[in-house]
PQR file with spaces between the fields and no chain letter, atoms N, CA, C, O and H, PARSE charges and radii, in Angstrom:
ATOM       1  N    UNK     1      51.876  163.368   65.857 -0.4000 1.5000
ATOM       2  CA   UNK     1      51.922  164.718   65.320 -0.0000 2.0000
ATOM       3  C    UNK     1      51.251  164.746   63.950  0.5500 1.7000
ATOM       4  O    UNK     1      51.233  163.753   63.223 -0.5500 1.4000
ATOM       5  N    UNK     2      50.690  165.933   63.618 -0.4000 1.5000
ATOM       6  CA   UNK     2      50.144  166.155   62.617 -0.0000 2.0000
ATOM       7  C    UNK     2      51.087  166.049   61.012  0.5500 1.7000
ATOM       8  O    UNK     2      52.283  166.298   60.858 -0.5500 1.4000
ATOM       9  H    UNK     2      50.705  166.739   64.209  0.4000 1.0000
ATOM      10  N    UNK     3      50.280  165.688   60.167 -0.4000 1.5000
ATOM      11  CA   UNK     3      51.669  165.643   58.928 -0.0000 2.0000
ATOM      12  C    UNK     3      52.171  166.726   58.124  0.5500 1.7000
ATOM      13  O    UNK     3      52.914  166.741   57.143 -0.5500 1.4000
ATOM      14  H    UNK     3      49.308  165.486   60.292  0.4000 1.0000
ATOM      15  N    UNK     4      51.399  167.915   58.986 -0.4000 1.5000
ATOM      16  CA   UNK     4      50.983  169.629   57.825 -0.0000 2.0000
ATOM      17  C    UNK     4      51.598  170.398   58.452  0.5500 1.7000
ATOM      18  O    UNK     4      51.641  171.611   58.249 -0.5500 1.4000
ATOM      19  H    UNK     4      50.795  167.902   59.784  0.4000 1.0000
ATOM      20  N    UNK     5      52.310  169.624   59.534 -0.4000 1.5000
ATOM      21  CA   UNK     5      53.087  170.838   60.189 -0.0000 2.0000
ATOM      22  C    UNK     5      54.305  171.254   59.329  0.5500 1.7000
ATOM      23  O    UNK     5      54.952  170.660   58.465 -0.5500 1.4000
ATOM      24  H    UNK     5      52.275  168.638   59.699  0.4000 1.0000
ATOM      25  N    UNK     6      54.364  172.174   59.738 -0.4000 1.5000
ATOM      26  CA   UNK     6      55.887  173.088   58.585 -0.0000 2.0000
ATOM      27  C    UNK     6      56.888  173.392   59.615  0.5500 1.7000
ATOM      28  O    UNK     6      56.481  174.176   60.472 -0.5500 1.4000
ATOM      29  H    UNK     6      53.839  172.656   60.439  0.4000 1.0000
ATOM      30  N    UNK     7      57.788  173.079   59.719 -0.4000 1.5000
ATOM      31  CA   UNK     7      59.398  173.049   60.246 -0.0000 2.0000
ATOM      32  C    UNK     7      60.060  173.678   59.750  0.5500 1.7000
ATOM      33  O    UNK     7      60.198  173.711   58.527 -0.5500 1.4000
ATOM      34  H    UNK     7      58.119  172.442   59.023  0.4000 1.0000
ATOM      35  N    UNK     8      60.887  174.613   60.863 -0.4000 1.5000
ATOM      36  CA   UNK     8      62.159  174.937   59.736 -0.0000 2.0000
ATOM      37  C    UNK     8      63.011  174.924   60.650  0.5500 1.7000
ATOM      38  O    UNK     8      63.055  175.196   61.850 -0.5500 1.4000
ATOM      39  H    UNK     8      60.775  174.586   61.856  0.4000 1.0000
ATOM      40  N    UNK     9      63.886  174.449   59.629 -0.4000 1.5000
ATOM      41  CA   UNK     9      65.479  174.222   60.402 -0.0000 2.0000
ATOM      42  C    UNK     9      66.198  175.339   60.674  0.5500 1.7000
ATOM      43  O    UNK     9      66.169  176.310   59.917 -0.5500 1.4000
ATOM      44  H    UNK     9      63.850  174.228   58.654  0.4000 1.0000
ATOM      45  N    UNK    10      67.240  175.291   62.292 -0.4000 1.5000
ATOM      46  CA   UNK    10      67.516  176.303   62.663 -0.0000 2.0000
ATOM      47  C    UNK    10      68.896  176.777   61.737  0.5500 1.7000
ATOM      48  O    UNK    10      69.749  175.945   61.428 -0.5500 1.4000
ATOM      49  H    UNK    10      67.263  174.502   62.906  0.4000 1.0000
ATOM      50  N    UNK    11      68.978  177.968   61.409 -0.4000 1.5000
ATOM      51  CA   UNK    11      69.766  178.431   60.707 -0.0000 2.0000
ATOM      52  C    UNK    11      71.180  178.551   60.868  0.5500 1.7000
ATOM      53  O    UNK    11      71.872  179.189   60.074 -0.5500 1.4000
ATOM      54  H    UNK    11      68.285  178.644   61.660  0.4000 1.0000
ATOM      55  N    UNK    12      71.685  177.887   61.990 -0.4000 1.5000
ATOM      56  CA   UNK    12      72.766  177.378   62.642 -0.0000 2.0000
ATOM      57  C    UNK    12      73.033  176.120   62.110  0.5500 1.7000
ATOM      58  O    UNK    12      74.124  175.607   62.359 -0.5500 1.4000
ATOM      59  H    UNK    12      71.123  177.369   62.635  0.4000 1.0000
ATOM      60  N    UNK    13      71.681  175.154   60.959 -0.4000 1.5000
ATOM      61  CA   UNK    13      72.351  174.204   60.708 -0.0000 2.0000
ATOM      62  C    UNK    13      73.806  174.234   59.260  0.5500 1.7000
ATOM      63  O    UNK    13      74.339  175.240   58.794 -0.5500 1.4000
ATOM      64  H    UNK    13      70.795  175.571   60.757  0.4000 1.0000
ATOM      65  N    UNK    14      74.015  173.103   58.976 -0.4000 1.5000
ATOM      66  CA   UNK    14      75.244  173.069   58.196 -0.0000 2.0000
ATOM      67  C    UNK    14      74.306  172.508   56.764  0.5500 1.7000
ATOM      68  O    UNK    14      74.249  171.366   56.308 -0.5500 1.4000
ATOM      69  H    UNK    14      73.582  172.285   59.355  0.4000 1.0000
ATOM      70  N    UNK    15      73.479  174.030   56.179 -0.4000 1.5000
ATOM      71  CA   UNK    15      72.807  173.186   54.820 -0.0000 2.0000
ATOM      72  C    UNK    15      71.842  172.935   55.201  0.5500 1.7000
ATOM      73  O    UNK    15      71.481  172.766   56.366 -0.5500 1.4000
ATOM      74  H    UNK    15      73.525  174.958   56.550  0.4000 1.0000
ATOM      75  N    UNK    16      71.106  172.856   53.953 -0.4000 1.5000
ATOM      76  CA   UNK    16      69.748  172.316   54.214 -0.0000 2.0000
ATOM      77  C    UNK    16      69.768  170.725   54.383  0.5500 1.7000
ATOM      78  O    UNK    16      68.687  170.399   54.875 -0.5500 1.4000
ATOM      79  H    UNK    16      71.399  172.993   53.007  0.4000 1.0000
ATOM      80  N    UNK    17      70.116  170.250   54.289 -0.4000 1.5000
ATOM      81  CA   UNK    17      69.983  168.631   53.944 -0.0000 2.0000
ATOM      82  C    UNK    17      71.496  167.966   55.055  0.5500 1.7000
ATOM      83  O    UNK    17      72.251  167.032   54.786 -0.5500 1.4000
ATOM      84  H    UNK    17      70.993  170.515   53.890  0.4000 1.0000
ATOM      85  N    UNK    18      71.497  168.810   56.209 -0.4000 1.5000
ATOM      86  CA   UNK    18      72.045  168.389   57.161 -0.0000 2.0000
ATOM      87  C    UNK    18      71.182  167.858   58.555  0.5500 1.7000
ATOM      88  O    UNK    18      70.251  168.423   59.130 -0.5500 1.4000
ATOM      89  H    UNK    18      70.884  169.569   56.428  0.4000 1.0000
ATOM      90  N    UNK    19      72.003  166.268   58.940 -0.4000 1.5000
ATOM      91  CA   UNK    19      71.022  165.622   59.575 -0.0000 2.0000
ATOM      92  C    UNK    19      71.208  165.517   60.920  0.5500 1.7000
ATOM      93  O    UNK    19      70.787  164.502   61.476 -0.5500 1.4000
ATOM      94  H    UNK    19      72.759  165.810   58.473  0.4000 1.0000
ATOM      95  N    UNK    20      72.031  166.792   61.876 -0.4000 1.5000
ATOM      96  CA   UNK    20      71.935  167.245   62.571 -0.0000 2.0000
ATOM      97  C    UNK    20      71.870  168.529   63.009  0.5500 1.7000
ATOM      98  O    UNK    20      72.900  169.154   63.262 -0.5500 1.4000
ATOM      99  H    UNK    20      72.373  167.617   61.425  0.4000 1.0000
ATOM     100  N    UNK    21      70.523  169.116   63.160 -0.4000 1.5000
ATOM     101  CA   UNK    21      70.048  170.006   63.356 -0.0000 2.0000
ATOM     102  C    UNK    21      68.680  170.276   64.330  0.5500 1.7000
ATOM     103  O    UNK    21      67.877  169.365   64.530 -0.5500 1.4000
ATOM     104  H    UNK    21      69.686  168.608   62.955  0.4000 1.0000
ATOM     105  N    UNK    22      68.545  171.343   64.789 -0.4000 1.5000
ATOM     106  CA   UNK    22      67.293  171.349   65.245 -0.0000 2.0000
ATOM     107  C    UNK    22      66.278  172.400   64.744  0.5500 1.7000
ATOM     108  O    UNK    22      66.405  173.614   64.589 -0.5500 1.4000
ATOM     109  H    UNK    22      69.198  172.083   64.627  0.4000 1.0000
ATOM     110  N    UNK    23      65.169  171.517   64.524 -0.4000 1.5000
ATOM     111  CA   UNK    23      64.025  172.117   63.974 -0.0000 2.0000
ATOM     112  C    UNK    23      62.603  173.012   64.956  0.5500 1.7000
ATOM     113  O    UNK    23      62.346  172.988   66.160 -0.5500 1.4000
ATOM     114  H    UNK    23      65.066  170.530   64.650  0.4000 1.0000
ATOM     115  N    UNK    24      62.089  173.559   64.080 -0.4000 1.5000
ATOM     116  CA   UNK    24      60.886  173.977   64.765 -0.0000 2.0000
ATOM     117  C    UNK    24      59.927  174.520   64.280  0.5500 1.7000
ATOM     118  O    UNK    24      60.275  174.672   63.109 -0.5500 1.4000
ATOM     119  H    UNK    24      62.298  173.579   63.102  0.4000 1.0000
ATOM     120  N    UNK    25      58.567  175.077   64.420 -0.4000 1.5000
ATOM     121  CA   UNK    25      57.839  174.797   64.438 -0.0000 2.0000
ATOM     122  C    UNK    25      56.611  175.520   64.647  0.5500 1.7000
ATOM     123  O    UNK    25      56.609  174.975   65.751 -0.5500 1.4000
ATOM     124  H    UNK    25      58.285  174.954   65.371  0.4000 1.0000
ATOM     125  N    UNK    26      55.290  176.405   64.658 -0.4000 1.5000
ATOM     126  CA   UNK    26      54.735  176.840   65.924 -0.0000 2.0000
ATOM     127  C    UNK    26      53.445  176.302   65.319  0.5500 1.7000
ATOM     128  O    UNK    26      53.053  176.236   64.154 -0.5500 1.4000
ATOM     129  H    UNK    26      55.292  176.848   63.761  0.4000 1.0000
ATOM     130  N    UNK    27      52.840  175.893   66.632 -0.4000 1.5000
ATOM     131  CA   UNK    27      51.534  175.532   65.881 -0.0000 2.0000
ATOM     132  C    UNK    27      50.424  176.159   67.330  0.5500 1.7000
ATOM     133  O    UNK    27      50.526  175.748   68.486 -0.5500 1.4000
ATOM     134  H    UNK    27      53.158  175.946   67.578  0.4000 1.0000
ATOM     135  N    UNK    28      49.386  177.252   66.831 -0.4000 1.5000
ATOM     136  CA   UNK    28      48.973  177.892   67.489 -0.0000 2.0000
ATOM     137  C    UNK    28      49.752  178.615   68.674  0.5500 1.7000
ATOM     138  O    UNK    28      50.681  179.282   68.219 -0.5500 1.4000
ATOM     139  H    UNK    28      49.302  177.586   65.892  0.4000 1.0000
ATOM     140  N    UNK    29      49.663  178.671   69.882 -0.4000 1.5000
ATOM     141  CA   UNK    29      50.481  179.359   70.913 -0.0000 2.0000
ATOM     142  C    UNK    29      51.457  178.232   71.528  0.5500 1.7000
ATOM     143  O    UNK    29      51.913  178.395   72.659 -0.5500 1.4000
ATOM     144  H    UNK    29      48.909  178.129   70.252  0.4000 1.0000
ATOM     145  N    UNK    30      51.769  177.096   70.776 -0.4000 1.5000
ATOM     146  CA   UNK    30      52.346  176.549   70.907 -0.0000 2.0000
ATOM     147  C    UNK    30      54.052  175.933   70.291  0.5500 1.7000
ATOM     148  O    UNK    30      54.055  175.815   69.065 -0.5500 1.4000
ATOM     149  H    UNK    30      51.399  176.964   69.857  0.4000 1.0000
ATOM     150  N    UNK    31      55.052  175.656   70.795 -0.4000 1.5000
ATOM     151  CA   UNK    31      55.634  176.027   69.546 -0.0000 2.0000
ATOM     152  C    UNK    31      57.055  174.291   69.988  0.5500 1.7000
ATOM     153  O    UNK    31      57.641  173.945   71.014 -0.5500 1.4000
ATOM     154  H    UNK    31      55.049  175.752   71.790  0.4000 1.0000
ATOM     155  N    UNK    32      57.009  173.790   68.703 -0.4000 1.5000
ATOM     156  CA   UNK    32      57.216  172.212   68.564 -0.0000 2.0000
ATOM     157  C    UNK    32      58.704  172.349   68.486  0.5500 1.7000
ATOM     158  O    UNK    32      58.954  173.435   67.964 -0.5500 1.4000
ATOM     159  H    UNK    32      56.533  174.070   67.870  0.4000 1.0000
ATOM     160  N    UNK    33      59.677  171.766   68.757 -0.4000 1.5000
ATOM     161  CA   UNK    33      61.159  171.390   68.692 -0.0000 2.0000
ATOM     162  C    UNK    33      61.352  169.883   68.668  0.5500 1.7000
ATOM     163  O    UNK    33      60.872  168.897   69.227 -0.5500 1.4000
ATOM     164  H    UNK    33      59.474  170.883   69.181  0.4000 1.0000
ATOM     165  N    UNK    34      62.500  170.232   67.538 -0.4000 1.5000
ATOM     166  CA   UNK    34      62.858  168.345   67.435 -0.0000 2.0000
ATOM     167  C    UNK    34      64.253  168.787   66.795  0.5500 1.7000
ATOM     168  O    UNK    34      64.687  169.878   66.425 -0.5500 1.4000
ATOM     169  H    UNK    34      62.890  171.033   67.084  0.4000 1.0000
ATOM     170  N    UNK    35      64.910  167.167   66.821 -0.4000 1.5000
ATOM     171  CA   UNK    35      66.334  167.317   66.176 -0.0000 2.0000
ATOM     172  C    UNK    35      66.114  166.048   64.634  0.5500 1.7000
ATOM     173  O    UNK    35      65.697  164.935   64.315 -0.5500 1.4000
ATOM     174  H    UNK    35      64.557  166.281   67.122  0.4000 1.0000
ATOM     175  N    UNK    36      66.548  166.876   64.305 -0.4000 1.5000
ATOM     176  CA   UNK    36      66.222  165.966   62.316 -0.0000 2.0000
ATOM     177  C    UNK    36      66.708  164.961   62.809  0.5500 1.7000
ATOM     178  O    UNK    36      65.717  164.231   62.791 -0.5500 1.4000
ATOM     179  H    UNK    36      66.887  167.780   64.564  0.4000 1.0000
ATOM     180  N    UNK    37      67.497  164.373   63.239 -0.4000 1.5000
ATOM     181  CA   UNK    37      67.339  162.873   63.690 -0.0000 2.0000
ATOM     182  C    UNK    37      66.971  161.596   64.418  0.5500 1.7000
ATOM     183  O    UNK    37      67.183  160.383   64.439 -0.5500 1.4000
ATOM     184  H    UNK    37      68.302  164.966   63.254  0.4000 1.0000
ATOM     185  N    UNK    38      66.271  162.613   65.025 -0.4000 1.5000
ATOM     186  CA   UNK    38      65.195  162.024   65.748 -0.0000 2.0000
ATOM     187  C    UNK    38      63.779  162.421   65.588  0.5500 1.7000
ATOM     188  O    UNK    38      63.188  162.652   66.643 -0.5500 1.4000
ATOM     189  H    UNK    38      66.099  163.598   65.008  0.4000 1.0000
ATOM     190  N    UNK    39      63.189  162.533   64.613 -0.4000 1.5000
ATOM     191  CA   UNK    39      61.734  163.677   64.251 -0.0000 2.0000
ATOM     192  C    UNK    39      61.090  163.371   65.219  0.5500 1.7000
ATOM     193  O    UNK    39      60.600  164.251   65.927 -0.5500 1.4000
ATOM     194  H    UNK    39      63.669  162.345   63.756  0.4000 1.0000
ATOM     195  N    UNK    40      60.901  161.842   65.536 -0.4000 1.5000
ATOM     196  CA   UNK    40      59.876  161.214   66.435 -0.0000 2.0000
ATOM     197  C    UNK    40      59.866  162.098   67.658  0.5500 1.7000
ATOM     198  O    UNK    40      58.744  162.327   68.109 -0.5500 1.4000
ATOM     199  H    UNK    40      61.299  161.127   64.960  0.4000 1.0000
ATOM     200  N    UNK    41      60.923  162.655   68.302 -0.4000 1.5000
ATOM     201  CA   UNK    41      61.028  163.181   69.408 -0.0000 2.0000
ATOM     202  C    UNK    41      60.573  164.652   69.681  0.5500 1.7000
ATOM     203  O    UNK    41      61.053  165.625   69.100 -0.5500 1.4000
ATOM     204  H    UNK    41      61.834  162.469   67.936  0.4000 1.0000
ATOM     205  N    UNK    42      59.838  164.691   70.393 -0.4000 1.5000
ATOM     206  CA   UNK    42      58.790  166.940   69.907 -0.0000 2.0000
ATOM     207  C    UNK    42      58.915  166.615   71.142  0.5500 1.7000
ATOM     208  O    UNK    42      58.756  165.619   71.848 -0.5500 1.4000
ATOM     209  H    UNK    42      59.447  163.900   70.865  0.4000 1.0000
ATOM     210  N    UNK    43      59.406  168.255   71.288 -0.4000 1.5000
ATOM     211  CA   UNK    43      59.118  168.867   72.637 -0.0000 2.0000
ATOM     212  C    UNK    43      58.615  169.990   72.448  0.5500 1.7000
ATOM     213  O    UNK    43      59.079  170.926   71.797 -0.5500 1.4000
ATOM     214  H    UNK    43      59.534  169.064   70.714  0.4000 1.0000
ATOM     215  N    UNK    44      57.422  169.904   73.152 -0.4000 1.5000
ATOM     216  CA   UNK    44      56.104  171.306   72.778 -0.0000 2.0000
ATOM     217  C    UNK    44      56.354  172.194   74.174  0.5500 1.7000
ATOM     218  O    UNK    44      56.206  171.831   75.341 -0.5500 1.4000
ATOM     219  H    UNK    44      57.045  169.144   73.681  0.4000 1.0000
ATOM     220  N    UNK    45      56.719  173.287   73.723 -0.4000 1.5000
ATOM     221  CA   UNK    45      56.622  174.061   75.153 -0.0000 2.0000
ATOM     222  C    UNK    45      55.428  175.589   74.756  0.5500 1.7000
ATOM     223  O    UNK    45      54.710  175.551   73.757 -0.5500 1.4000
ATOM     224  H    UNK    45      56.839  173.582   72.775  0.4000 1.0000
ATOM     225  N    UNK    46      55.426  176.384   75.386 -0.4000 1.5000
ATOM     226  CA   UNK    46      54.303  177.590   74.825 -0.0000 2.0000
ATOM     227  C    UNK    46      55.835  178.487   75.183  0.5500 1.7000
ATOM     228  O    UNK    46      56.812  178.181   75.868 -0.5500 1.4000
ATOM     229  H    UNK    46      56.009  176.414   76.198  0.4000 1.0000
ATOM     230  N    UNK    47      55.524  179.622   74.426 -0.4000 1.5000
ATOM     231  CA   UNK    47      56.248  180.638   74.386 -0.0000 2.0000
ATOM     232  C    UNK    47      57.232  181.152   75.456  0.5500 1.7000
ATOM     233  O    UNK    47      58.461  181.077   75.441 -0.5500 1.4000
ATOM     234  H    UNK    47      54.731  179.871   73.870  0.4000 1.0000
ATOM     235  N    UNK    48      56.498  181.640   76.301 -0.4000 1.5000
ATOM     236  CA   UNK    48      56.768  181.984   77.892 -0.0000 2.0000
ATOM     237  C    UNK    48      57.981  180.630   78.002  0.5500 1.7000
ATOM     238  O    UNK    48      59.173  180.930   78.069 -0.5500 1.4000
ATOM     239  H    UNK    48      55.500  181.702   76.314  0.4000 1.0000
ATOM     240  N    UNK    49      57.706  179.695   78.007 -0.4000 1.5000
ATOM     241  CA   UNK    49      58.717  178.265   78.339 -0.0000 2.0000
ATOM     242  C    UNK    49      59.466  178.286   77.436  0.5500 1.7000
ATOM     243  O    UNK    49      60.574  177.934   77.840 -0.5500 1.4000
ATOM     244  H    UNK    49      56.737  179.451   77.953  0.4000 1.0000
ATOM     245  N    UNK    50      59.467  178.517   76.385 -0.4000 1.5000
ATOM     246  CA   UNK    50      60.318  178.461   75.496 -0.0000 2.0000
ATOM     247  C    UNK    50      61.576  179.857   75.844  0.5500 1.7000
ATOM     248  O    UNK    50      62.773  179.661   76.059 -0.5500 1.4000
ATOM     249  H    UNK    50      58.566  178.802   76.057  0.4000 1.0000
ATOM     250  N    UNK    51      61.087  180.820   75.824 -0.4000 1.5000
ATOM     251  CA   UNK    51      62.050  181.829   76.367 -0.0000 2.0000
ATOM     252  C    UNK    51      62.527  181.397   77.833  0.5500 1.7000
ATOM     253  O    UNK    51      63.592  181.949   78.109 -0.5500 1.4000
ATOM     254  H    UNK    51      60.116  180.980   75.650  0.4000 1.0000
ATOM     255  N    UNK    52      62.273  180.961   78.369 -0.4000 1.5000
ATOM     256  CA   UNK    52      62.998  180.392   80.017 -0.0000 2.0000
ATOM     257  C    UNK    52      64.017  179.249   79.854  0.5500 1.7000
ATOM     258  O    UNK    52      65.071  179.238   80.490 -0.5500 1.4000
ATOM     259  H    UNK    52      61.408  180.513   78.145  0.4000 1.0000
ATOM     260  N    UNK    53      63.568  178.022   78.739 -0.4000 1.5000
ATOM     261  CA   UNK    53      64.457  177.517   78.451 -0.0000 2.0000
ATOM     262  C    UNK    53      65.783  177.724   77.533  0.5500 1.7000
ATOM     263  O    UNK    53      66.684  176.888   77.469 -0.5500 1.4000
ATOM     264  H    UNK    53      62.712  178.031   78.222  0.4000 1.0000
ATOM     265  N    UNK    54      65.773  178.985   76.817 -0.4000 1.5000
ATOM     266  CA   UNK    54      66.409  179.562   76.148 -0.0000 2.0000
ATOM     267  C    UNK    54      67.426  180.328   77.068  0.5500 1.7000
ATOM     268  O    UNK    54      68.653  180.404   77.123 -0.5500 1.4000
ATOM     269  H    UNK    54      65.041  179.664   76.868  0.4000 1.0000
ATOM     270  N    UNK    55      66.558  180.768   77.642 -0.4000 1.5000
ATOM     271  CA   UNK    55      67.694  181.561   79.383 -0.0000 2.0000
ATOM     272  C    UNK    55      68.466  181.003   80.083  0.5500 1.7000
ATOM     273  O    UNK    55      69.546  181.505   80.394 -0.5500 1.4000
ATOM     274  H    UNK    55      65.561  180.706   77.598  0.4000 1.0000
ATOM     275  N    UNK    56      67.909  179.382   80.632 -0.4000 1.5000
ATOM     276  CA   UNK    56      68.692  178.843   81.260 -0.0000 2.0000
ATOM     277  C    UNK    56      69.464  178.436   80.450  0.5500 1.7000
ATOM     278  O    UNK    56      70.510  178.854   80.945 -0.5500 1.4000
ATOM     279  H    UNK    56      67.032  178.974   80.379  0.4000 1.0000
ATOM     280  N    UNK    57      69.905  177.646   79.071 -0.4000 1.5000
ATOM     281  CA   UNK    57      70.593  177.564   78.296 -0.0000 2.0000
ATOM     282  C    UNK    57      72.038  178.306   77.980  0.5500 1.7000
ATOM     283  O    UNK    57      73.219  178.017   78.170 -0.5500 1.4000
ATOM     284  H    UNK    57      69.055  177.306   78.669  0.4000 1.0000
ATOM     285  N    UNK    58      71.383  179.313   77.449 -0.4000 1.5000
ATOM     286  CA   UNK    58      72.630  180.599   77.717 -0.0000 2.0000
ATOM     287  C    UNK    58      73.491  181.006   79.151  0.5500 1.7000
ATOM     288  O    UNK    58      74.542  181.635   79.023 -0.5500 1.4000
ATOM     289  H    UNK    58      70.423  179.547   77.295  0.4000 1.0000
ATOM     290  N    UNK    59      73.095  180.694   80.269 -0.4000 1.5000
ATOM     291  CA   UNK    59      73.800  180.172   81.754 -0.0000 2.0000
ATOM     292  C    UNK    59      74.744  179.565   81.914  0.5500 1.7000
ATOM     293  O    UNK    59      75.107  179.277   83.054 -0.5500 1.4000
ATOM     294  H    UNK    59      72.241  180.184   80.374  0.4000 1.0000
């Protein structure tokens, strides 16, 4: 991953400087997820996927 990407933590976390949380991301029509403790780990989905996985979630 690129090093210029800008993250922001979801606002559900506990603080800024809490090290479980999940982050994100969008970079072009694409849009990056990770959990601050694992940065290494991105899951890139595009929009459309991102709202479907958000759906099934809430299920």
């Amino acid at each position: 991953m690129a090093q210029d990407i800008k993250w922001q933590k979801s606002s559900f976390s506990a603080g800024q400087d809490a090290a479980n949380c999940v982050e994100l991301a969008a970079v072009g029509n694409v849009v990056l997820l990770r959990e601050s403790d694992a940065p290494a780990n991105v899951l890139a989905l595009t929009r459309p996927a991102l709202v479907g996985l958000l759906g099934a979630l809430r299920q």
